[in-house]
TIDREN-845166 format. One record per residue (C-alpha): residue in three letters; x, y, z. Coordinates in steps of 0.001 Angstrom, whole numbers, plus 500000, padded with zeros to 6 digits. Example, Ala and Ser with C-alpha at 12.3 -4.5 7.8 and 13.67 -1.06 7.14 Angstrom:
// TIDREN-845166
SITE   vexse        x        y        z
SITE     ALA   512300   495500   507800
SITE     SER   513670   498940   507140
***
This chain:
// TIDREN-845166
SITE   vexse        x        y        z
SITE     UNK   599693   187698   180045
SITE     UNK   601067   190715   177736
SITE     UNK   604726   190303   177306
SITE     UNK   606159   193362   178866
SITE     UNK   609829   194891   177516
SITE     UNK   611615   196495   180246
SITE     UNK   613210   199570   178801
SITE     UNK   615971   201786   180033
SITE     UNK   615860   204739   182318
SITE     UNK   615401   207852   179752
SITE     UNK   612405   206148   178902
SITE     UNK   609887   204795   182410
SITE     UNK   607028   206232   180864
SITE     UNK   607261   203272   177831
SITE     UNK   606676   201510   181044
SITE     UNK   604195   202910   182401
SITE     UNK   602082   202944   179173
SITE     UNK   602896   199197   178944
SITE     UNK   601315   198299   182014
SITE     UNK   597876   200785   182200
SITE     UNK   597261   200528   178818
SITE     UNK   593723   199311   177824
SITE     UNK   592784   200038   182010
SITE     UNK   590287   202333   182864
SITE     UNK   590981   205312   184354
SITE     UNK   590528   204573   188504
SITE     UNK   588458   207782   188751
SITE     UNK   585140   205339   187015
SITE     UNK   585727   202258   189017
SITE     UNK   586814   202941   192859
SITE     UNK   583633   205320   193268
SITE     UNK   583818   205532   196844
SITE     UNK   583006   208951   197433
SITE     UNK   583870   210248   200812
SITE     UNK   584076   206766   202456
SITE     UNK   587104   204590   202796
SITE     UNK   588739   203177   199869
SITE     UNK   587700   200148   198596
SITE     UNK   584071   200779   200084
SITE     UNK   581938   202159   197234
SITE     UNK   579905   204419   199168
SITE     UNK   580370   206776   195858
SITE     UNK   578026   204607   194093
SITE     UNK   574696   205708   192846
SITE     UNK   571519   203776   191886
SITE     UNK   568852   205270   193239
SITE     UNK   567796   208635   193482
SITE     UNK   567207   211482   195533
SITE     UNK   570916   211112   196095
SITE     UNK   572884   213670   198397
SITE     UNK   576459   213892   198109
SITE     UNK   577466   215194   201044
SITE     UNK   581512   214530   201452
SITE     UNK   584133   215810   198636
SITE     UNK   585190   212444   196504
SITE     UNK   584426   210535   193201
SITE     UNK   580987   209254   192685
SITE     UNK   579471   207249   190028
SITE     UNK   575992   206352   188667
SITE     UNK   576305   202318   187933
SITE     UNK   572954   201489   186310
SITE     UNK   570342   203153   184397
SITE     UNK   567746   205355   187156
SITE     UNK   564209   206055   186365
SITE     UNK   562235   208509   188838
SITE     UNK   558991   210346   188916
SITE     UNK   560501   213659   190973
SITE     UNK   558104   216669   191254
SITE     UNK   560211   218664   192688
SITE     UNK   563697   218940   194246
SITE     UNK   566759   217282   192690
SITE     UNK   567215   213398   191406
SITE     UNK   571612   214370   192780
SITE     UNK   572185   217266   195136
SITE     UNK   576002   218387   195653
SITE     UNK   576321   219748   198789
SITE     UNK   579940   219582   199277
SITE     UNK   583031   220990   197117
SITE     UNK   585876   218870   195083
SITE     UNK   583478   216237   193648
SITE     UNK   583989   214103   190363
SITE     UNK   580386   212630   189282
SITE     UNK   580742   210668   186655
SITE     UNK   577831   209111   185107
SITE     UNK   578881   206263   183130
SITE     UNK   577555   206820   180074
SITE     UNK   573852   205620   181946
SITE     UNK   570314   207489   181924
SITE     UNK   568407   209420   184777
SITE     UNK   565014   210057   183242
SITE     UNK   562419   211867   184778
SITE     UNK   559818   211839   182196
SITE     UNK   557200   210325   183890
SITE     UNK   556967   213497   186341
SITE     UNK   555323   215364   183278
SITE     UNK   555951   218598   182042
SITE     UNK   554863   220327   185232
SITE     UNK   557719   218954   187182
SITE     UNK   559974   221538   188605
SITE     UNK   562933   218413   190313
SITE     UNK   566512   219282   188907
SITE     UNK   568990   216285   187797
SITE     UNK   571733   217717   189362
SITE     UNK   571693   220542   191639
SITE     UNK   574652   222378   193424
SITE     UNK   574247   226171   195392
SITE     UNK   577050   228006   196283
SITE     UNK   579920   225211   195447
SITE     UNK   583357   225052   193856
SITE     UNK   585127   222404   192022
SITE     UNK   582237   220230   190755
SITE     UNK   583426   217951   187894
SITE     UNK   580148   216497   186042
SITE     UNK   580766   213941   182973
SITE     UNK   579600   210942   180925
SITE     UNK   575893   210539   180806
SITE     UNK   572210   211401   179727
SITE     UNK   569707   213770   182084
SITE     UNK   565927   213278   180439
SITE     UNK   562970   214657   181650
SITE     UNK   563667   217573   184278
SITE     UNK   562989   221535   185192
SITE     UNK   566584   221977   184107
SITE     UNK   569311   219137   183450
SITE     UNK   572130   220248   185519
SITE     UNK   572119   223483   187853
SITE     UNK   575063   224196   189418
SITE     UNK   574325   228132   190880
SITE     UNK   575157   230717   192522
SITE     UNK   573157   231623   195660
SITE     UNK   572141   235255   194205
SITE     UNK   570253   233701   191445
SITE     UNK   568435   231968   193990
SITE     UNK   567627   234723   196341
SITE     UNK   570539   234574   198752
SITE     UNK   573199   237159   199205
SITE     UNK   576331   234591   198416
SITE     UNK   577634   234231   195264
SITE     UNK   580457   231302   195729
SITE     UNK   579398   229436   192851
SITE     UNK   583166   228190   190744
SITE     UNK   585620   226091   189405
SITE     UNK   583003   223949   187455
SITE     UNK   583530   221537   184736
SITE     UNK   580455   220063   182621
SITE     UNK   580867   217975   179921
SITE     UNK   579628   215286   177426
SITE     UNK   576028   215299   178837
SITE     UNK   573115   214627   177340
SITE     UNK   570332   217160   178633
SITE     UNK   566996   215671   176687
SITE     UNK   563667   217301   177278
SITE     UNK   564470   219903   180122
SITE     UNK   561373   222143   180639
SITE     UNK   563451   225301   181170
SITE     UNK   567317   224769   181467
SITE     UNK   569116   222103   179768
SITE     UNK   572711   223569   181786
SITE     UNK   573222   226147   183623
SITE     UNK   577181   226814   185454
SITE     UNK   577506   230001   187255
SITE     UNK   580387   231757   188469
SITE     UNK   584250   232130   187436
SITE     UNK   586572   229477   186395
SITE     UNK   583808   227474   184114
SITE     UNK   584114   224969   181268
SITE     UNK   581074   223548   179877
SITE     UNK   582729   221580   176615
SITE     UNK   581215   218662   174135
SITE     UNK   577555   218992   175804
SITE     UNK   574743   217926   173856
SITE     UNK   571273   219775   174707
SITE     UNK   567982   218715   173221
SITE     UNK   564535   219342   172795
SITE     UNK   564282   221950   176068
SITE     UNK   560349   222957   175750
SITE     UNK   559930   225610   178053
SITE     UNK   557933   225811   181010
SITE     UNK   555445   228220   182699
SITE     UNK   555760   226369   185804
SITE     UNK   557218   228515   189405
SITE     UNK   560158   226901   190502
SITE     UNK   560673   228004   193964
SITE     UNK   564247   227327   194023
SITE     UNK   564786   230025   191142
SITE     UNK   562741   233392   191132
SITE     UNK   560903   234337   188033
SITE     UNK   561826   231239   186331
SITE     UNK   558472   230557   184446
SITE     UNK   557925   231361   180383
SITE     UNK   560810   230885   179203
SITE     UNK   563387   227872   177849
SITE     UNK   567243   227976   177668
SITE     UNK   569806   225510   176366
SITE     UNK   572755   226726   178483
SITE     UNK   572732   229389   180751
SITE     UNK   576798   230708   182069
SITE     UNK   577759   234147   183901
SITE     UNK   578818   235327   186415
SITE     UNK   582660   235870   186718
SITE     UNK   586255   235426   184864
SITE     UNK   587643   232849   182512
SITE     UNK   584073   231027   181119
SITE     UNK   584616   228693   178572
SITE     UNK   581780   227199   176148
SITE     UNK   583225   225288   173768
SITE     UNK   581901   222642   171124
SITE     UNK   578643   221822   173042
SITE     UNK   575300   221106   170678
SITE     UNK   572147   222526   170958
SITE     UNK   568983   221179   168963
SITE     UNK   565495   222588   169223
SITE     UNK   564683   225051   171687
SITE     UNK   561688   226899   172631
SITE     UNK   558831   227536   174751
SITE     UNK   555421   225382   173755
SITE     UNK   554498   223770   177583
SITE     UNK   552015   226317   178989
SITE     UNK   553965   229319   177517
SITE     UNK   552861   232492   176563
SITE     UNK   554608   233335   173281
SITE     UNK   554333   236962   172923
SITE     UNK   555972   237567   176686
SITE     UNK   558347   234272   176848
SITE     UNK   562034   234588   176320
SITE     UNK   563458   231682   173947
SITE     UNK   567580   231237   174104
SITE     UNK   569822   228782   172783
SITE     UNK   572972   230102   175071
SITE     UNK   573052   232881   177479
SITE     UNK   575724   234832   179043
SITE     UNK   574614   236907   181967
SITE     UNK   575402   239368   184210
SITE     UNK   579438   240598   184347
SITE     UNK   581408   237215   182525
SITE     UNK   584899   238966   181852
SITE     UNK   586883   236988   178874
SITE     UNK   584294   234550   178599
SITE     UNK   585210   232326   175047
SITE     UNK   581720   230912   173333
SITE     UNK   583917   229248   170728
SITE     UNK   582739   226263   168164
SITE     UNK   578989   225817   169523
SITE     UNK   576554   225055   167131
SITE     UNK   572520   225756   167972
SITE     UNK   569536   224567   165789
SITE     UNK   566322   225026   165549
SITE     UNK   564287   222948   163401
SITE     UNK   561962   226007   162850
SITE     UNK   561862   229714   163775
SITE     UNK   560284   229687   167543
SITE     UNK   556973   231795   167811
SITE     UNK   558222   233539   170155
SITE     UNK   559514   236965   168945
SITE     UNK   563206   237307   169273
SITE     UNK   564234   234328   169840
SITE     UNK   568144   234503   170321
SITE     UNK   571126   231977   169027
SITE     UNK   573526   233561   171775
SITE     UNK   572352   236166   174122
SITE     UNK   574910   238310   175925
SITE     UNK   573178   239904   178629
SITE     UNK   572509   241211   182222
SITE     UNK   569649   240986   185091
SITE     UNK   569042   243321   187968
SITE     UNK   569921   245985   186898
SITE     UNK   574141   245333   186530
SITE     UNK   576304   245079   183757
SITE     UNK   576776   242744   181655
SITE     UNK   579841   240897   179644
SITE     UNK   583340   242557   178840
SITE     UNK   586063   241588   176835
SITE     UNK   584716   237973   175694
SITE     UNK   585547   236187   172295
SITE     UNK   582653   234888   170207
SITE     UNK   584122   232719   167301
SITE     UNK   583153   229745   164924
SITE     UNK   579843   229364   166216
SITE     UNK   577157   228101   163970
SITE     UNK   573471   229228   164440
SITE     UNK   569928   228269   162224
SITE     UNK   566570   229489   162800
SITE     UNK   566362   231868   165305
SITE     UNK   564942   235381   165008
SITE     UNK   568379   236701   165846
SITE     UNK   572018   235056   165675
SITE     UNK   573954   236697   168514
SITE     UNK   572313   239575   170848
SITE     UNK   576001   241508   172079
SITE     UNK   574076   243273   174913
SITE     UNK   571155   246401   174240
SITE     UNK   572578   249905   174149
SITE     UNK   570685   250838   177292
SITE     UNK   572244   250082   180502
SITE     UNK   573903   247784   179022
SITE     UNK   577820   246973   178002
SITE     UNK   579758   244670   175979
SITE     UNK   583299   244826   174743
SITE     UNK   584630   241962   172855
SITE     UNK   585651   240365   169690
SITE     UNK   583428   238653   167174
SITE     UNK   584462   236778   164303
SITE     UNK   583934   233218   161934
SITE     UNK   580267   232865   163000
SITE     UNK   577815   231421   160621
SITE     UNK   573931   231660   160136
SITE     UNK   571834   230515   157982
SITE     UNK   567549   231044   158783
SITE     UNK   568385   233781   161076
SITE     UNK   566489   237575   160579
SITE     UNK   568778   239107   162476
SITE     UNK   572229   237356   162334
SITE     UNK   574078   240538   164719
SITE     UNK   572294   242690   166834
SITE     UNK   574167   245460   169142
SITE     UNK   576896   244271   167020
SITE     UNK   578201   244296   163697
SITE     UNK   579361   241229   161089
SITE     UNK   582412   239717   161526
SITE     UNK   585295   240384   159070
SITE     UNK   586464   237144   158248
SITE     UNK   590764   237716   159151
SITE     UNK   590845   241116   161803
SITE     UNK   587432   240169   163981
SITE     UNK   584882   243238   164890
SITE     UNK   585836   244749   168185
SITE     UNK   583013   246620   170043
***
């Protein structure tokens, strides 16, 4: 047994360390979701899998599925942890025509996703807002993603909607593209995306990874849309800071964008955001700071690197190293 010191009272946390030190944290063994404690109704090893009750949750072996459609987790309830315990849900035996999601949340706040590999689906991880989806809701917030592995999406490898979002040390590879319908998501075919935010206040990408994006499955090159990140539709102070997004080659597919500020339907798009330190190669432009019709974008832009880009600032202008470019 470890020899414990008992220490005086200016100092319990010594204590404290003393005895929890070397323990994991409780949060990725007592997975009991929304049943009693001690019962480990959190635990997932099979999928589908519907979470249905607010509550930690964990995936406790590597999962293999063949889903066509649908999700391999759906979140339908708010104030869940899923933690995925550094194991694999691959999909790729659906084939490239699948349209299943690995994770799928509509219209939720205060989902918590960590720890683990995705492979093989329409989109990694889609946690949405019901407008994108054809409803008139848009309660979508709160989110945290982080250190997943999205590997061979077909369209998405992340998407977070709404305010209040941190997607942070994410690795994204390989999404291909798809010209499949997904019904869940209108006018989702041609096109591939390595992380898709938007949508509200205080977004935060920070230090995620994305390798190799484009759109070969079925696409059609001269009308597809190839992004490494997008920010859509009215994000106020969003920070893309410290991202770096590769591309083996220069996609086909003209304009091909790094980072793509944007808008759909017609509405505004981002205001006030900070793009910093990112790092973008081969793409046939860097970062896309909104078009000058119908379009706006305010913001500051500054420390961003690219090297095999045509384009490296469009809408925009280069950074000046100290000061930033304010638009």
């Amino acid at each position: 047994m470890r020899n414990i010191r008992f220490v005086s009272a200016p100092f319990p946390f010594l204590l404290f360390f003393y005895l929890t030190a070397g323990v994991a944290s409780a949060e990725t063994i007592n997975c009991d979701g929304g049943g009693a404690a001690g019962s480990g109704a959190g635990r997932i090893t099979t999928v589908p899998f519907t979470i249905t009750a607010p509550g930690v949750y964990c995936v406790t072996q590597k999962i293999t599925s063949n889903l066509a459609s649908g999700a391999a987790i759906t979140i339908n309830a708010n104030n869940v942890l899923l933690d995925l315990n550094d194991f694999a849900i691959g999909n790729i035996g659906a084939g490239t025509t699948t349209t299943a999601v690995g994770i799928f949340a509509q219209d939720r706040q205060n989902i918590h996703i960590r720890n683990g590999v995705l492979r093989g689906f329409w989109a990694g991880v889609a946690l949405v807002n019901g407008t994108s989806v054809g409803l008139t809701s848009a309660l979508s917030s709160g989110h945290t993603v982080e250190s997943i592995i999205s590997d061979t999406s077909y369209a998405i490898g992340i998407t977070v909607e709404g305010p209040y979002v941190t997607v942070k040390s994410n690795k994204v590879m390989n999404t291909q593209g798809s010209n499949v319908v997904n019904p869940t998501f209108p006018n989702s075919q041609n096109f591939a995306t390595g992380i898709v935010v938007g949508q509200g206040v205080g977004i935060h990408v920070v230090d995620n990874v994305i390798y190799n994006t484009d759109c070969i499955n079925g696409c059609t090159a001269s009308t597809a849309t190839v992004l490494g990140m997008a920010i859509e539709t009215t994000a106020y102070g969003a920070v893309i800071e410290g991202n770096t997004i590769i591309n083996q080659a220069i996609s086909a597919v003209p304009g091909s964008r790094g980072i793509f500020f944007g808008g759909h339907g017609g509405t505004a798009a981002s205001f006030d955001s900070f793009v910093y330190s990112n790092n973008i190669v081969n793409y046939v432009q860097g970062i896309f700071f909104c078009s000058n019709t119908g379009f706006v974008c305010t913001g500051v832009m500054i420390g961003n690197l690219t090297t095999g880009v045509t384009t490296p600032y469009v809408n925009g202008s280069s950074p000046v190293p100290t000061l930033g470019t304010n638009f």
